[in-house]
N, CA and C of each residue as an Amber inpcrd file, in Angstrom:
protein
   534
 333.4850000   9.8480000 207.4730000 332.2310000   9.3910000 206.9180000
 332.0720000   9.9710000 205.5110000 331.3000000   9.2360000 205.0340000
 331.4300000   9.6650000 203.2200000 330.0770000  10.9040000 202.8770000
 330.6170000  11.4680000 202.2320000 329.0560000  12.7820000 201.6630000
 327.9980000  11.9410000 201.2650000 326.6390000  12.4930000 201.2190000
 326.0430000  11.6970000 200.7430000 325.9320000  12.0930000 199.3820000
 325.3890000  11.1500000 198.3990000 325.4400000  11.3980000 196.9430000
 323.7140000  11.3480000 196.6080000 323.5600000  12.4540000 196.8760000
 322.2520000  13.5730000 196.2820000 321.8450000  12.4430000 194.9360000
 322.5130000  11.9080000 193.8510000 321.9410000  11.8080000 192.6850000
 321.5930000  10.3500000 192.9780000 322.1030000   9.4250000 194.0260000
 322.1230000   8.2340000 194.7210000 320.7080000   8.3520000 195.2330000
 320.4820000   9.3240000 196.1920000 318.6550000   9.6230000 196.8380000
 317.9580000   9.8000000 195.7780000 318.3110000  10.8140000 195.1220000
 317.1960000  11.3460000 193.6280000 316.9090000  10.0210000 193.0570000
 317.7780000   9.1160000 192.7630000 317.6370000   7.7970000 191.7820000
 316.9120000   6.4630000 192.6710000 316.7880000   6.5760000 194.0840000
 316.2170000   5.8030000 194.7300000 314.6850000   6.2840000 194.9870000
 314.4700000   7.9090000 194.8600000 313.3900000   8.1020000 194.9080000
 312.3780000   7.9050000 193.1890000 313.2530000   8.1790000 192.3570000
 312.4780000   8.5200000 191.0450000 312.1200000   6.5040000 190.9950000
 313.4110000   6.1130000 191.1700000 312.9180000   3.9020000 190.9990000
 311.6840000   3.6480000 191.7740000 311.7760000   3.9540000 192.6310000
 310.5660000   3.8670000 193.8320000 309.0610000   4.1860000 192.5630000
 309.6430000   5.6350000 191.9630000 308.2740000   6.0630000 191.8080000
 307.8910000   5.5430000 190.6120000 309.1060000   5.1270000 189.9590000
 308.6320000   5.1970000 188.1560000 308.2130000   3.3890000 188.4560000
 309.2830000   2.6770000 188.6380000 309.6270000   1.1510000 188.6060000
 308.6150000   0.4900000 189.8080000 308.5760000   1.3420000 190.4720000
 307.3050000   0.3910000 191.7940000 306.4780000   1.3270000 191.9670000
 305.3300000   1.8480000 191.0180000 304.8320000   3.0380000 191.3580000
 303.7540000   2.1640000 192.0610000 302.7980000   0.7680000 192.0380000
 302.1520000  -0.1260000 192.6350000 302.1560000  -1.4480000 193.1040000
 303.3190000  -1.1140000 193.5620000 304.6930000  -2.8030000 193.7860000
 304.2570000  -2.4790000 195.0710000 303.4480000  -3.9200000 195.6080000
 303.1930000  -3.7860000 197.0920000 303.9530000  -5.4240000 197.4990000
 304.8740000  -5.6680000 196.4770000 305.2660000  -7.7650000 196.8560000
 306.7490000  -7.3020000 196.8480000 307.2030000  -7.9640000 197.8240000
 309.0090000  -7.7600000 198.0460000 309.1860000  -7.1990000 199.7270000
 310.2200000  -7.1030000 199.3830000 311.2970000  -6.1100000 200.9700000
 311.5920000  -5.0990000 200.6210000 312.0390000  -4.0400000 201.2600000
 312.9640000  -2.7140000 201.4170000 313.3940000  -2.6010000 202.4940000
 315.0040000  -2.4390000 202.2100000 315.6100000  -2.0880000 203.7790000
 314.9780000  -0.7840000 204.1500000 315.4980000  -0.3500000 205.8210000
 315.3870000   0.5950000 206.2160000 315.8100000   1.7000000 205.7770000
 317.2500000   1.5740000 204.9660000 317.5840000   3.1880000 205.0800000
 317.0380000   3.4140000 203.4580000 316.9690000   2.4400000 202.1610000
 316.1090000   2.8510000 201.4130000 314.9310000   3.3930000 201.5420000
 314.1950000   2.9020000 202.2210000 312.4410000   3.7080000 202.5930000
 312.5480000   4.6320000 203.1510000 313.5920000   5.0800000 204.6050000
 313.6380000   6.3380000 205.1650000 314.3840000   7.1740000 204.1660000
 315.0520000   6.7350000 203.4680000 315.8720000   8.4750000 202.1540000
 314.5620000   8.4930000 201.5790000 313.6730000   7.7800000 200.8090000
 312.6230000   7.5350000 200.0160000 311.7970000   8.7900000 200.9200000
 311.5670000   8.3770000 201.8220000 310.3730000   9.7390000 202.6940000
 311.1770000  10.8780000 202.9240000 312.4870000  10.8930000 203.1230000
 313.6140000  12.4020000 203.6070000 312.9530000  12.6480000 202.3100000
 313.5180000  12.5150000 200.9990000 313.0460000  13.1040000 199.7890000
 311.8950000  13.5670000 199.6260000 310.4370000  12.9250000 199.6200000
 309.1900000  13.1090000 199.5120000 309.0290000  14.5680000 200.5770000
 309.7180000  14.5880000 201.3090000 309.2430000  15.4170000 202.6700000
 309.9900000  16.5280000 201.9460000 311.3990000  16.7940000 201.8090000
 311.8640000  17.7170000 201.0810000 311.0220000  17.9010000 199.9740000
 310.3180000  17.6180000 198.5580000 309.6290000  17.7560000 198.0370000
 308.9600000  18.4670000 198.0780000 307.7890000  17.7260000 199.2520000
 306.2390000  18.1390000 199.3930000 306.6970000  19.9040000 200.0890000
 307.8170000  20.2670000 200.8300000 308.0750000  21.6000000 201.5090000
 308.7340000  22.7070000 200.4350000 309.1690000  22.1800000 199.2230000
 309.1230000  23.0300000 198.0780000 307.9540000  23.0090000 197.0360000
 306.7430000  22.1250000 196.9330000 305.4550000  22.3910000 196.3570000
 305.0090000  23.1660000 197.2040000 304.6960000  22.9400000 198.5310000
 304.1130000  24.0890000 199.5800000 304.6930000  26.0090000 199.3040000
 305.9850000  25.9910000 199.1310000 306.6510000  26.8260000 199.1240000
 305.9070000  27.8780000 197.4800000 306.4300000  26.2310000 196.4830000
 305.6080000  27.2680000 194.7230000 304.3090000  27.4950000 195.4400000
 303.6190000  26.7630000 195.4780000 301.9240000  26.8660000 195.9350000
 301.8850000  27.9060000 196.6420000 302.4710000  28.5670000 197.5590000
 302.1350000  29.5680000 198.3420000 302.7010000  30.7420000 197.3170000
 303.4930000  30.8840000 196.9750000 303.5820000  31.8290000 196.0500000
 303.0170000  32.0830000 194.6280000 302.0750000  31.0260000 194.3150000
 301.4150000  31.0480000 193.3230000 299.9760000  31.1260000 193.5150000
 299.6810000  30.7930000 194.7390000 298.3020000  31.1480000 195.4100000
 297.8410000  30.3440000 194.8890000 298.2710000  29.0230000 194.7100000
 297.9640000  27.6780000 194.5000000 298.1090000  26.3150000 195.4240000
 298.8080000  26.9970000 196.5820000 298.8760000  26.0310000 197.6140000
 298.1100000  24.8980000 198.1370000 296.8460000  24.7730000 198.2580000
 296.3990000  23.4400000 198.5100000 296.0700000  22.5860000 197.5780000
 295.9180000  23.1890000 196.3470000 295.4830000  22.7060000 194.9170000
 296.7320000  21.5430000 194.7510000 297.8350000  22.4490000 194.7180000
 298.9410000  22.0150000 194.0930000 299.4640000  20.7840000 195.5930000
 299.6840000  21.2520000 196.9410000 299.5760000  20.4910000 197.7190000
 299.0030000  18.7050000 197.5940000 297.7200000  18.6290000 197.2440000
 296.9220000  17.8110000 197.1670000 297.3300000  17.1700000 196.0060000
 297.6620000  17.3210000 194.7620000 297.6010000  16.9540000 193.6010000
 299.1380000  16.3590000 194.0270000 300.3130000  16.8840000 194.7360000
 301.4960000  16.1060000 195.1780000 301.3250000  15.0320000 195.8980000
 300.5180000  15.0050000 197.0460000 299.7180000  14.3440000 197.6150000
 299.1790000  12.5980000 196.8970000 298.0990000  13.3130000 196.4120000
 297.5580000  12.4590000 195.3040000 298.3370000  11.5550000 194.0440000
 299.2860000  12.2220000 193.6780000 300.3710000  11.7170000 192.6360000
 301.4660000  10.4520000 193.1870000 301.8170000  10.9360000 194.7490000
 302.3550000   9.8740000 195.1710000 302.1800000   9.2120000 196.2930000
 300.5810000   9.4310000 196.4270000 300.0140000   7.8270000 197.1960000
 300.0540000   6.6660000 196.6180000 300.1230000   6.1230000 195.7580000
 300.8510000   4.9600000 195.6720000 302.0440000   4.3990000 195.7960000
 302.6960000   4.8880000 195.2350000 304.1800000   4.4300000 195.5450000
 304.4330000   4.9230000 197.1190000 304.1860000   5.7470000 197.4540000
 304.4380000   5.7660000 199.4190000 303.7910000   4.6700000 200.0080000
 302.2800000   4.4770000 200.0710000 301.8680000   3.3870000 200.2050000
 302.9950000   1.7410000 200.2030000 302.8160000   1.5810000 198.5530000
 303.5830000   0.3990000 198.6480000 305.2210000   0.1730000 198.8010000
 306.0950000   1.3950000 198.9370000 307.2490000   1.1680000 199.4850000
 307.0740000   1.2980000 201.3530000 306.0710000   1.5940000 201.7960000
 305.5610000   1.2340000 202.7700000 305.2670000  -0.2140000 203.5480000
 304.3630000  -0.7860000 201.9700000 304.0430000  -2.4580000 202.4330000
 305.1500000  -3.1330000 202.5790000 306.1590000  -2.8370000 201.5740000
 307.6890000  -3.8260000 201.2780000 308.4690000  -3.4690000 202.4090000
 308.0040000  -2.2500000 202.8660000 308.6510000  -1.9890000 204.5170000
 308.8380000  -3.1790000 205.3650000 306.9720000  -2.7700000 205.7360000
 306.7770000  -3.6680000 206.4440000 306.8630000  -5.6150000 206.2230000
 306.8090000  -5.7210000 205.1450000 307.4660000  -6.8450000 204.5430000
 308.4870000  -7.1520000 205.1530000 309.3480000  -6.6820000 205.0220000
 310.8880000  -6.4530000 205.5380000 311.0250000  -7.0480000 207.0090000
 310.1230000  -7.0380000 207.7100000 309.9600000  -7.0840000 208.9390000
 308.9220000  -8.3280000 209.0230000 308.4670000  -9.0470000 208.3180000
 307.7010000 -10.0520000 208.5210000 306.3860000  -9.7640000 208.7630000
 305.8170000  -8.2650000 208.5540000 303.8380000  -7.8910000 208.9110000
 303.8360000  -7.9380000 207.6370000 302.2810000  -8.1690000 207.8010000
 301.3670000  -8.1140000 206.5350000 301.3170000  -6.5420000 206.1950000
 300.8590000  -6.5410000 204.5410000 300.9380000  -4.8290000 204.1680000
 299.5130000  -4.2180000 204.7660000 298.6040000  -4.7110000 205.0290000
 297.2850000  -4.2250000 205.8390000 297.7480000  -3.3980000 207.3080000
 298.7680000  -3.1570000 207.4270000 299.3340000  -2.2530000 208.4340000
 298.9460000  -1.1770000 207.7170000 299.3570000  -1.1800000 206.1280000
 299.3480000   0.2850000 205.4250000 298.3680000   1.2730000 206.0860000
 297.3570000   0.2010000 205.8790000 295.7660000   1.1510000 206.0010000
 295.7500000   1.8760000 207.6850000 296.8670000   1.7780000 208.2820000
 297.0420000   2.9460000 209.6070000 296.9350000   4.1900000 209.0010000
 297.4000000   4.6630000 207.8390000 297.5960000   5.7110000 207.2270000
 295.9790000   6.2690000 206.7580000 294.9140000   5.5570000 206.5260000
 293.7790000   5.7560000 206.2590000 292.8380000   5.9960000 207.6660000
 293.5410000   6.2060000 208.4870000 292.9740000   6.5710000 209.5550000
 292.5180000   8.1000000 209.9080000 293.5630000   9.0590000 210.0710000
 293.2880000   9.9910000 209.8100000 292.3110000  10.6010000 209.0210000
 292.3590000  10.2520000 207.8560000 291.5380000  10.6890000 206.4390000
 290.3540000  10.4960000 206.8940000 290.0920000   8.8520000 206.7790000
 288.6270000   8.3200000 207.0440000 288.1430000   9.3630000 208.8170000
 288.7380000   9.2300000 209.9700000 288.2250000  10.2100000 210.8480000
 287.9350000  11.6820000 210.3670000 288.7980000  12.2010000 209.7370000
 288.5140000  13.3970000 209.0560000 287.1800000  13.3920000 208.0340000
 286.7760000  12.9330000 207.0850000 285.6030000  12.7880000 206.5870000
 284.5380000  12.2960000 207.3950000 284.9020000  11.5250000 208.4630000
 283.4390000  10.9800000 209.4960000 283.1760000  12.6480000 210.1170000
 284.0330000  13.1990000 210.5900000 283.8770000  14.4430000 211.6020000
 283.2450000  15.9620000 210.5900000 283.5660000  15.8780000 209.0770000
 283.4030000  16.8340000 208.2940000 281.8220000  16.3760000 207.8950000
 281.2450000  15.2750000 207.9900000 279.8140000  14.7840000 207.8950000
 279.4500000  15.0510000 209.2120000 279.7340000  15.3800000 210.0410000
 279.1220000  15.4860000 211.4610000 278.9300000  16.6390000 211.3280000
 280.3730000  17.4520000 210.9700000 279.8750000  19.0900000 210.9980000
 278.7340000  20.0080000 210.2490000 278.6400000  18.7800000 208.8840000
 276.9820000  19.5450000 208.4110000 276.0270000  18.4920000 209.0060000
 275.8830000  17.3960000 209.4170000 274.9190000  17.0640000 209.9680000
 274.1720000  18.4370000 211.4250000 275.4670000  18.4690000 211.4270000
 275.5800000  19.4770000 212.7430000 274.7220000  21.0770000 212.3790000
 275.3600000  21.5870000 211.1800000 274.8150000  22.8160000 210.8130000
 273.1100000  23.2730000 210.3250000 272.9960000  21.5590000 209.7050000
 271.5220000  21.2850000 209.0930000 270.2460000  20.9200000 210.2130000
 270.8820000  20.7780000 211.6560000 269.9880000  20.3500000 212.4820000
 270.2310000  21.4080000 213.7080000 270.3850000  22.5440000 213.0360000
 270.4170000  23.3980000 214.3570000 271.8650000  23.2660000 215.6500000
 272.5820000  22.5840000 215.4100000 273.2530000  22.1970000 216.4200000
 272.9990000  21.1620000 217.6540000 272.2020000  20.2200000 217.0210000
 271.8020000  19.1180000 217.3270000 273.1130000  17.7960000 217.8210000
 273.8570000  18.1620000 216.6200000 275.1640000  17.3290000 217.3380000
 276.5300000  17.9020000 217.5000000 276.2590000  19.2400000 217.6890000
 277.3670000  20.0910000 218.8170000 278.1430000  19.9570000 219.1460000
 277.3510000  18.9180000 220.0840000 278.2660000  18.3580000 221.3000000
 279.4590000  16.9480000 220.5410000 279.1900000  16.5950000 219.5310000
 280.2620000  15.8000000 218.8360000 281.4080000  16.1510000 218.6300000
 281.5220000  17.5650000 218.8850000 282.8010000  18.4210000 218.5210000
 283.4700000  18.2790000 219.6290000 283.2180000  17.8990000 220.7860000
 284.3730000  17.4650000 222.2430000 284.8520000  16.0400000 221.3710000
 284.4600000  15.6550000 220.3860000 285.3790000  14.3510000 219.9550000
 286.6370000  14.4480000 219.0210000 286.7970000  16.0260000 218.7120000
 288.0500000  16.0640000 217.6900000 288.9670000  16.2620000 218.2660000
 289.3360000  16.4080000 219.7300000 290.3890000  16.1430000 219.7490000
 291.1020000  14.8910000 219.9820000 289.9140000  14.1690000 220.6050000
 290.2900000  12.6590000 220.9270000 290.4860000  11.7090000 219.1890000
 289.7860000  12.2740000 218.4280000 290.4070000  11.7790000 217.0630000
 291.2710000  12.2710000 216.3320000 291.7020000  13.3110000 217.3990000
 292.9400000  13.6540000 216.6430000 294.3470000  13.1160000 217.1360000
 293.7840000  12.4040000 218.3880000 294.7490000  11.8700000 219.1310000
 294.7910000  10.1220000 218.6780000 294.2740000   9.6210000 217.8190000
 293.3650000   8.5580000 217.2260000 294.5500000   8.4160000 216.1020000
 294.5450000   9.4960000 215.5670000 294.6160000   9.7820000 214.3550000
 296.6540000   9.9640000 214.6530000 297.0380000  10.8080000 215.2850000
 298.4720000  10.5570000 215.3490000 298.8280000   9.5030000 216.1750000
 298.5200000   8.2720000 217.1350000 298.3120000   7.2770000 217.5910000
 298.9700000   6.6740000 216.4760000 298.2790000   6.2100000 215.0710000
 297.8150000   5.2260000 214.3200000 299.2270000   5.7200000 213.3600000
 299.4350000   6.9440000 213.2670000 300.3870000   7.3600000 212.4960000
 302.3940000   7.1530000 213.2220000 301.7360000   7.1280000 214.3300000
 303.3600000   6.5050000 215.3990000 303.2700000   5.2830000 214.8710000
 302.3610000   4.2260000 215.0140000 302.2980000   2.9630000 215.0570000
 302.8660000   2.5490000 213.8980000 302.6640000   3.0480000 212.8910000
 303.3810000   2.8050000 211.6050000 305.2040000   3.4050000 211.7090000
 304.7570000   4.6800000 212.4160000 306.5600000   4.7150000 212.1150000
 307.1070000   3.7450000 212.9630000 306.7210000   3.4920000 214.0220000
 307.7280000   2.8200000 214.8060000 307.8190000   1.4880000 214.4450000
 306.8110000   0.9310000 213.6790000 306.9540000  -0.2530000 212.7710000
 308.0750000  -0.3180000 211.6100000 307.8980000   0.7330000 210.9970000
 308.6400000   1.0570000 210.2890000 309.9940000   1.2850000 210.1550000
 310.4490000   1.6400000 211.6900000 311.7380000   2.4590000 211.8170000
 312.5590000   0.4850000 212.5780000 311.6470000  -0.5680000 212.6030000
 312.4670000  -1.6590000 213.2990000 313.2960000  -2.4690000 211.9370000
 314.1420000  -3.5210000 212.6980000 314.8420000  -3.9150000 211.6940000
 314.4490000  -4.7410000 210.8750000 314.6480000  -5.5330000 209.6460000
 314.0630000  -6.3710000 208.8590000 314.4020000  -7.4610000 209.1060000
 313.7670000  -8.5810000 208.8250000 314.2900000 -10.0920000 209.2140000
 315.8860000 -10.5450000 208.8400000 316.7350000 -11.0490000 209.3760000
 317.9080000 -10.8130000 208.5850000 318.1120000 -12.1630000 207.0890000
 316.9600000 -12.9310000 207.3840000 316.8560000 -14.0780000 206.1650000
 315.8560000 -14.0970000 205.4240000 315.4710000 -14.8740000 204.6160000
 314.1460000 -14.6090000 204.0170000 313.3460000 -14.9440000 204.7080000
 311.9100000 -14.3320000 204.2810000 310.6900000 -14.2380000 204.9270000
 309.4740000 -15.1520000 204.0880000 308.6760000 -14.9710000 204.6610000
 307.4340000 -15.5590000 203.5900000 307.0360000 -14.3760000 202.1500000
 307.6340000 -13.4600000 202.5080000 307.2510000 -11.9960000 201.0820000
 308.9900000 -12.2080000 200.1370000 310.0270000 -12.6390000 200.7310000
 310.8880000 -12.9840000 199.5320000 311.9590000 -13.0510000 200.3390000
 313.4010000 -12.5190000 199.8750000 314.5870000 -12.7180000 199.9450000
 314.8550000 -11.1640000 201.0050000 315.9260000 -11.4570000 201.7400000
 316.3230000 -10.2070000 202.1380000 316.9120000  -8.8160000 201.1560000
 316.1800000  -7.7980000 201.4980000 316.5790000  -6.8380000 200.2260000
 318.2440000  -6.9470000 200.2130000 318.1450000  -6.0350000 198.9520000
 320.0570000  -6.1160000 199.1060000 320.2010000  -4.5140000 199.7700000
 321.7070000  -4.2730000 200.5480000 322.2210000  -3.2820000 201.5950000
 322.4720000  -2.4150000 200.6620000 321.6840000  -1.4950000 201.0990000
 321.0150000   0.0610000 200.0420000 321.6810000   1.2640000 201.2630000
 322.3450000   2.3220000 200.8500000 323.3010000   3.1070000 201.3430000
 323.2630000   4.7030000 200.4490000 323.1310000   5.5530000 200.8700000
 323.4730000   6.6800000 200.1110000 324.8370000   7.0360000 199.6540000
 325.9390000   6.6010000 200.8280000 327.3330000   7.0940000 200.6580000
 327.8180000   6.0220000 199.4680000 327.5210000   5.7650000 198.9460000
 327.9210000   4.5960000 197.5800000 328.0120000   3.1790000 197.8680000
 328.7360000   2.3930000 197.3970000 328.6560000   0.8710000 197.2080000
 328.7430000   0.7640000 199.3670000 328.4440000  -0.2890000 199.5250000
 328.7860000  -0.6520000 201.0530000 330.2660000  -1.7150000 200.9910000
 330.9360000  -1.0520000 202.2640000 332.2280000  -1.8180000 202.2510000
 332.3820000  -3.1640000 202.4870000 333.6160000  -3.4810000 201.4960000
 333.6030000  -5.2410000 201.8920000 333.6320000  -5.4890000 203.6690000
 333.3080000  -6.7690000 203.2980000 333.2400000  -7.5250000 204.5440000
 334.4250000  -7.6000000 205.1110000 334.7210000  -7.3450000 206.4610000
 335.8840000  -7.9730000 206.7000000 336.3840000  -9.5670000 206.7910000
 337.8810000  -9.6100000 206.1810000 338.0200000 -10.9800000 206.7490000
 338.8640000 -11.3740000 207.5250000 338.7180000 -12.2680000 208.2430000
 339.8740000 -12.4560000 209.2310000 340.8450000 -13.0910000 208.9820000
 342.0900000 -12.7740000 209.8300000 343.0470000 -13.0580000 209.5520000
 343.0930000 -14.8150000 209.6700000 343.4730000 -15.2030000 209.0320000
 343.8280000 -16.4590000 209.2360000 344.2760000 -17.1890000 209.9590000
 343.7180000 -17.9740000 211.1120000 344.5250000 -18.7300000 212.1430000
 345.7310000 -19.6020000 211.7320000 346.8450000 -18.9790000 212.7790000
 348.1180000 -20.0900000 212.5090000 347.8020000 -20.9850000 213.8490000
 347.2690000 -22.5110000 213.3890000 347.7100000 -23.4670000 214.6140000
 348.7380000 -24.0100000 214.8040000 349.3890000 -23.7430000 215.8970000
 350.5010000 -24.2250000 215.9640000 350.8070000 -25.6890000 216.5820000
C-alpha cells in the first residue's frame, strides 16, 4: 500500500478552505471530505494544545471554530450532494448549539426566579442525547456512498485519493474466438 502524501491532505484541506470557503453546489467523494475532517480534527487538537499553554484556550478554540464553519459546513452539503440529499441535512449540526443556548436561557431564567424552573435541568441529559443523536445522523449520512452517475447537484466528483494519482483501470484481456 502506498504512504500517504501529507502535502496531498494539506492541499485538499487548504482548496476546501481557500477555493470553496462558501461552495455549498457540487459533489465530494468520500475519502476527500473524510481527509478534509482527519485534518480539521488534527488541527483543532494542536490549537487546543497552543491555547492551553497560552492560557488562551477557549478564546483561541472558538475563533478556530468560527474561522472554519463555513467551509466544514459546505464541504459537508457537497457531501451530502454526493449522495443525492438536500444540503438542509447540514443544519443537524445546529442542533446541539441551538439546544445549548435554549438550556443556557433556562439556566438564568432559572437563577432569576428562585429556582422556579429547576426542575428543567432533568432535561440535559435527554438533550444531550438529542444533540449526539442528530450528530450520528449526519455521520452516518455522510460516511454512505455517492451516487455512482450524475445527480440532480452535478456530475460525479472525480476519484480523490491521498496515496497519489488512482490506478488505471484494468483491461481485459482480449477474447480469442475461436
Amino acid at each position: 500500500m502506498d504512504q500517504l502524501d501529507l502535502n496531498k491532505l494539506w492541499q485538499n484541506f487548504t482548496d476546501t478552505v481557500s477555493k470553496h470557503y462558501v461552495d455549498f453546489d457540487g459533489r465530494v467523494c468520500r475519502a476527500q471530505f473524510w481527509w478534509y475532517i482527519a485534518v480539521y480534527v488534527v488541527l483543532g487538537l494542536l490549537v487546543s494544545i497552543v491555547g492551553s499553554i497560552t492560557f488562551s484556550g477557549s478564546g483561541l478554540r472558538a475563533l478556530y471554530g468560527l474561522a472554519l464553519l463555513l467551509p466544514t459546513l459546505g464541504i459537508t452539503a457537497r457531501r451530502l450532494h454526493d449522495m443525492g440529499r438536500t444540503a438542509s441535512w447540514v443544519l443537524l449540526l445546529a442542533v446541539p448549539w441551538a439546544l445549548s443556548i435554549l438550556m443556557g436561557l433556562v439556566t438564568i431564567l432559572s437563577f432569576f426566579t428562585f429556582g422556579l424552573f429547576g426542575l428543567l435541568f432533568v432535561f440535559w441529559p435527554i438533550i444531550g442525547l438529542i444533540s449526539l443523536a442528530a450528530v450520528c445522523l449526519l455521520i452516518y449520512f455522510c460516511a454512505q456512498p455517492g451516487m455512482p452517475g450524475p445527480n440532480e447537484y452535478g456530475p460525479p466528483p472525480p476519484v480523490w485519493t491521498p496515496h497519489g494519482p488512482p490506478p488505471a483501470p484494468a483491461v481485459p484481456p482480449p477474447s480469442t474466438a475461436a
